[in-house]
C-alpha positions as CSV (number, residue, x, y, z in Angstrom):
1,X,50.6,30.1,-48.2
2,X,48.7,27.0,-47.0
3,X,50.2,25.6,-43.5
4,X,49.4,22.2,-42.9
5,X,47.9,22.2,-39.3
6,X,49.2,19.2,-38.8
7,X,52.6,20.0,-38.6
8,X,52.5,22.8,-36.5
9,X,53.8,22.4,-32.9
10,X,51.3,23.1,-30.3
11,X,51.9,24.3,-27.1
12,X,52.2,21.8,-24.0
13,X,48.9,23.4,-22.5
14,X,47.1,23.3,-25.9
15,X,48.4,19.4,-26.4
16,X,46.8,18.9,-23.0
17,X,43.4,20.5,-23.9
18,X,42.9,19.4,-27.5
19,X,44.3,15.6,-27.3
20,X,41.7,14.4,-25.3
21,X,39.2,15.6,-27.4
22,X,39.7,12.6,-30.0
23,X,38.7,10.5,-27.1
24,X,35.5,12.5,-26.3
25,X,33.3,11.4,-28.8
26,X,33.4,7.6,-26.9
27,X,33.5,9.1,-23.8
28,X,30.4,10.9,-24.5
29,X,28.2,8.0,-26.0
30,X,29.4,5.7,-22.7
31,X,27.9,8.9,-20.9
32,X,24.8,8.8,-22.9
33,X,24.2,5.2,-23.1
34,X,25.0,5.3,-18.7
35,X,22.6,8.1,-18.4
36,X,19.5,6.2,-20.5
37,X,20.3,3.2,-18.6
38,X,19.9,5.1,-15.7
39,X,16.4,6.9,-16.9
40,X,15.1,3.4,-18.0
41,X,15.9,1.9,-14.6
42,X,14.1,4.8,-12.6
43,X,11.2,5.2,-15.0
44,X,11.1,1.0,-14.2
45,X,11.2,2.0,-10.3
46,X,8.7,4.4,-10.8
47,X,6.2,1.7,-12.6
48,X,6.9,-0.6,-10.4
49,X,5.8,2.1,-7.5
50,X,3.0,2.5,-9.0
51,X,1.9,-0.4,-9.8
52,X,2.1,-1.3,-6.0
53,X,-0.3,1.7,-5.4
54,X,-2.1,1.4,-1.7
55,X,-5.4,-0.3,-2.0
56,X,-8.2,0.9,-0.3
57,X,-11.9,-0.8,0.3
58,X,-14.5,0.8,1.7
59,X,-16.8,-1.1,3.9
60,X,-19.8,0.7,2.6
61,X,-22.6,-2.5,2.3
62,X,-24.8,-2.7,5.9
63,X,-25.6,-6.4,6.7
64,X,-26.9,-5.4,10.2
65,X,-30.4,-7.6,11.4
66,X,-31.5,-4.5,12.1
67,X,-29.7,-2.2,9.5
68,X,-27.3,0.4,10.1
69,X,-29.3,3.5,10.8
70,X,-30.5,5.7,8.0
71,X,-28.4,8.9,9.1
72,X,-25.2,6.9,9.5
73,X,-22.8,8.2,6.5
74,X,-20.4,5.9,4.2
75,X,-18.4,4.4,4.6
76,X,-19.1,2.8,7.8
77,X,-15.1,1.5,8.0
78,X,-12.5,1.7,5.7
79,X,-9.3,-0.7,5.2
80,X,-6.4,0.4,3.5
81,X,-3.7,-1.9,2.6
82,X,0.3,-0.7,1.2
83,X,3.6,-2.5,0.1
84,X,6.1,-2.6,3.1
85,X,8.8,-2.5,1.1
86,X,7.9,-1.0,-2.8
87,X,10.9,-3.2,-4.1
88,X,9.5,-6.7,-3.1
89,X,6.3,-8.5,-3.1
90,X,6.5,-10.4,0.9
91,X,4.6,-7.8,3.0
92,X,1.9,-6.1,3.2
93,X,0.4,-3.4,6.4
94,X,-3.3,-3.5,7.1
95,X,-5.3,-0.5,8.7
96,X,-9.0,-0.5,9.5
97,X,-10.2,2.7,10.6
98,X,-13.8,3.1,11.6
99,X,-15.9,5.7,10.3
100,X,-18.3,8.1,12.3
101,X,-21.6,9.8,12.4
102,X,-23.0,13.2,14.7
103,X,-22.7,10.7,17.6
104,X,-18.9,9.9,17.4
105,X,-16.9,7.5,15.8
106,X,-18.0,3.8,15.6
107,X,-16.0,1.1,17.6
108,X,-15.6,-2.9,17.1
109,X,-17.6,-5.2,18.4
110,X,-16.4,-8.2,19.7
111,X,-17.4,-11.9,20.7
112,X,-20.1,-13.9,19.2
113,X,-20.0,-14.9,16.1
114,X,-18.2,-12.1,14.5
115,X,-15.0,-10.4,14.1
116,X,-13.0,-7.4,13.9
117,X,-11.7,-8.2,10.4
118,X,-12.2,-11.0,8.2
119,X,-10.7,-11.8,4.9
120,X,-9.9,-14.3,2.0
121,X,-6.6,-14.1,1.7
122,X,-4.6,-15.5,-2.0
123,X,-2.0,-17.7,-0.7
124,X,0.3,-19.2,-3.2
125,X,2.9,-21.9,-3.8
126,X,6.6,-21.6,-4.0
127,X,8.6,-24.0,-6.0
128,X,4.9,-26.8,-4.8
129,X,4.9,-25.4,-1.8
130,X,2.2,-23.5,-0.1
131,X,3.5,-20.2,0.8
132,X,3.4,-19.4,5.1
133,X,2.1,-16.1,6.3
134,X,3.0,-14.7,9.5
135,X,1.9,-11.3,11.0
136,X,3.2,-8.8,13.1
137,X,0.2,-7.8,15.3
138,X,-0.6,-4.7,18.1
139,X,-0.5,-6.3,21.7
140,X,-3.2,-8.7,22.1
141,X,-4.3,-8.9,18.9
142,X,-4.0,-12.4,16.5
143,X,-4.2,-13.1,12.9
144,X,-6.3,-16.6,12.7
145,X,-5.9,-18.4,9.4
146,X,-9.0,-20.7,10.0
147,X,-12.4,-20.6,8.2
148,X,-15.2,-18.1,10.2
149,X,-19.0,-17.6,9.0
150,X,-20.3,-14.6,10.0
151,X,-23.9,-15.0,10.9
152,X,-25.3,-11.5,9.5
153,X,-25.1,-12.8,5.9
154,X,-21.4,-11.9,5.0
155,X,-20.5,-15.1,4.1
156,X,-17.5,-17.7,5.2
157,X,-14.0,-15.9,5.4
158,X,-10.7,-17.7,5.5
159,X,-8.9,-15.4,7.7
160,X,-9.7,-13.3,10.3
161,X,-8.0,-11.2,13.3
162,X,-8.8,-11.5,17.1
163,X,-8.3,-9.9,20.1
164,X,-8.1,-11.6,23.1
165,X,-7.8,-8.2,25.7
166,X,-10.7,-6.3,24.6
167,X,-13.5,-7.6,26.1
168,X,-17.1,-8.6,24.9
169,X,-19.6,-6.1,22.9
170,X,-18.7,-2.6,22.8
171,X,-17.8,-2.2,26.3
172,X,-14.0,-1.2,25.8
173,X,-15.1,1.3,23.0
174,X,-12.2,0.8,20.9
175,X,-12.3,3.2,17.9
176,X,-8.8,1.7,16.1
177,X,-7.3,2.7,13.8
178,X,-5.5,-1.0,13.9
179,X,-2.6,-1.7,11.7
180,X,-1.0,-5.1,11.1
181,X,1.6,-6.1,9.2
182,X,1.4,-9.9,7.0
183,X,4.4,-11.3,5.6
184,X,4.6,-14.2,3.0
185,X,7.6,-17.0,2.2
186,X,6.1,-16.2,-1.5
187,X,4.1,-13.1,-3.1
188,X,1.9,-11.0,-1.0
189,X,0.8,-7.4,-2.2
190,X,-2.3,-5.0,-1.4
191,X,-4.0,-7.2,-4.4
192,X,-3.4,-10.7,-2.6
193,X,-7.4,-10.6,-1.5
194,X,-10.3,-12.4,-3.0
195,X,-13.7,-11.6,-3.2
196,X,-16.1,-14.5,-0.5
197,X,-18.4,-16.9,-0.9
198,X,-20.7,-13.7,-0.9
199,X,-18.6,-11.6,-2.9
200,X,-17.2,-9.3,-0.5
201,X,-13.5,-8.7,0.4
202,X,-13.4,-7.3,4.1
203,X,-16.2,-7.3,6.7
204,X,-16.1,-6.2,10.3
205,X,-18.1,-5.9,13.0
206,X,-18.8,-2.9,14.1
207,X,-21.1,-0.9,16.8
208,X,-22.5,2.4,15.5
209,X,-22.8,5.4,18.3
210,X,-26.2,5.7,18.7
211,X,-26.4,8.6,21.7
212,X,-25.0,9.7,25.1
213,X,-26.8,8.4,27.8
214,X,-26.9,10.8,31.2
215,X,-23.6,9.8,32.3
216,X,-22.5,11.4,29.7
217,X,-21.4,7.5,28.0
218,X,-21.8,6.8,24.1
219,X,-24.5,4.1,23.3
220,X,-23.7,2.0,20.3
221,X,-26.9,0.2,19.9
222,X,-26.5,-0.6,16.5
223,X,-23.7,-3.6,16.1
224,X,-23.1,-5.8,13.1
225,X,-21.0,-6.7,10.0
226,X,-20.5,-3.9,7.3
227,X,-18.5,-5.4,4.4
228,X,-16.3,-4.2,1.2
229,X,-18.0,-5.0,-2.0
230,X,-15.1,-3.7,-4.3
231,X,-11.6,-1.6,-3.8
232,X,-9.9,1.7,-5.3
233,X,-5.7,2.1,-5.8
234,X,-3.9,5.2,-4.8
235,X,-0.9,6.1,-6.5
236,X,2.3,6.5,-4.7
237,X,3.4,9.9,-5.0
238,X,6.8,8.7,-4.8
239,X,6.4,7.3,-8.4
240,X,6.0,10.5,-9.7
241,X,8.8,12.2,-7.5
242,X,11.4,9.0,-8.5
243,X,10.6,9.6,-12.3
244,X,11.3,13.0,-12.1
245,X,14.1,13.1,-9.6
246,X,16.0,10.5,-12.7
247,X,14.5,13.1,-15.5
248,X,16.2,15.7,-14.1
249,X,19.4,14.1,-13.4
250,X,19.7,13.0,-17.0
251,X,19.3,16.4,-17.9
252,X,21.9,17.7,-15.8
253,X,24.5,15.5,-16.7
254,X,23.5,16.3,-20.0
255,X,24.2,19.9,-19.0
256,X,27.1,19.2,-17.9
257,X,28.3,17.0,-21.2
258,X,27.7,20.2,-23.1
259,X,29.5,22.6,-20.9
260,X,33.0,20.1,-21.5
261,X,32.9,19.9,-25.1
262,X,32.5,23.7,-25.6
């Protein structure tokens, strides 16, 4: 005898568990269409991550009168420069760290014509208006937004940093690394640099240790500008971690979708 199912009474508790199902099928493509959304907006996070990779010049070309020594390895100073904030585009941190030889590490020089850092700096406009950039410095350093030439051959640089503590020459010895932060009213990332008048990004002036006199102090006798012809990115690792963190959410929600309907 055939029974139509539909007219069958069901238990309350079997009511309760099969009704909903009806409703389900919706419930599970809101649920899939929430869970892609999701992906798309962490593999766009991710991108974005990456795409605001640390940039990294070496300052690898010697523009020393006198050169840089022939045993001195590269690169003589390196500046990296990273996204404050991965989700926006208004600031940027700088580090310079020197490099080093079988002497010891190299220091800045300062006074004279040169500088610890120097730059060209992309500043844009906002709505006509030139964008303003102000830095958060260490404790007696400045950020100078004025032209400089440097007189070993590096060329004219639109910005620059100072210090106005550390003496003349290599007589405070200071090894860094210095960090400085640059904020912008408009867009400022790690690629907000232009290449000179000479085709360099970055160029400091440096002292390379030389010896150890008998008082047992560090001679830098070689001082002069080393400069940055060209720049590397380093991926964020948290890219990688965000697009697989939201892969592996999706799939567990999936999971769990599965478990409910069976």
């Amino acid at each position: 005898m055939l029974v139509h199912i539909a007219d069958m009474p069901l238990p309350d508790n079997a009511r309760r568990r099969w009704l909903p199902v009806a409703g389900k099928g919706a419930m599970g493509k809101r649920r899939i269409v929430e869970c892609v959304s999701v992906a798309a907006l962490l593999v766009g996070l991710a991108l974005g991550a990456a795409a605001r990779a640390d940039t990294v010049y070496a300052l690898n070309v010697c523009k020393a009168t006198g050169g840089c020594g022939s045993n001195t390895p590269l690169p003589y100073a390196t500046v990296s420069v990273s996204q404050v904030d991965p989700l926006t585009d208004h600031e940027i941190a700088i580090t310079i760290a020197m490099g080093s030889d079988s002497v010891g590490p190299s220091v800045f020089s300062f006074g004279g014509a040169g500088r610890p850092l120097a730059f060209d700096l992309v500043v844009g406009k906002t709505n006509g208006i030139t964008d303003t950039i102000t830095a958060s410095m260490p404790n007696g350093w400045s950020f100078n937004p004025a032209m400089v030439q440097m007189l070993d051959g590096s060329g004219n640089w639109t910005d620059s940093i100072t210090c106005s503590t550390c003496g003349t020459g290599t007589s405070s010895g200071i090894q860094g690394p210095i960090t400085f932060d640059l904020t912008s009213t408009g867009t400022l990332t790690p690629l907000s640099f232009a290449q000179n008048n000479k085709s360099f990004y970055f160029v400091s002036d440096i002292g390379i240790a030389t010896g150890v006199n008998s008082s047992g102090v560090t001679q830098y006798n070689i001082t002069g500008d080393v400069t940055a012809p060209s720049f590397t990115t380093v991926p964020l690792p948290a890219a990688v971690w965000l697009l697989l963190s939201g892969l592996g959410g999706l799939g567990a929600l999936t999971r769990s979708r599965n478990a409910i309907a069976r």
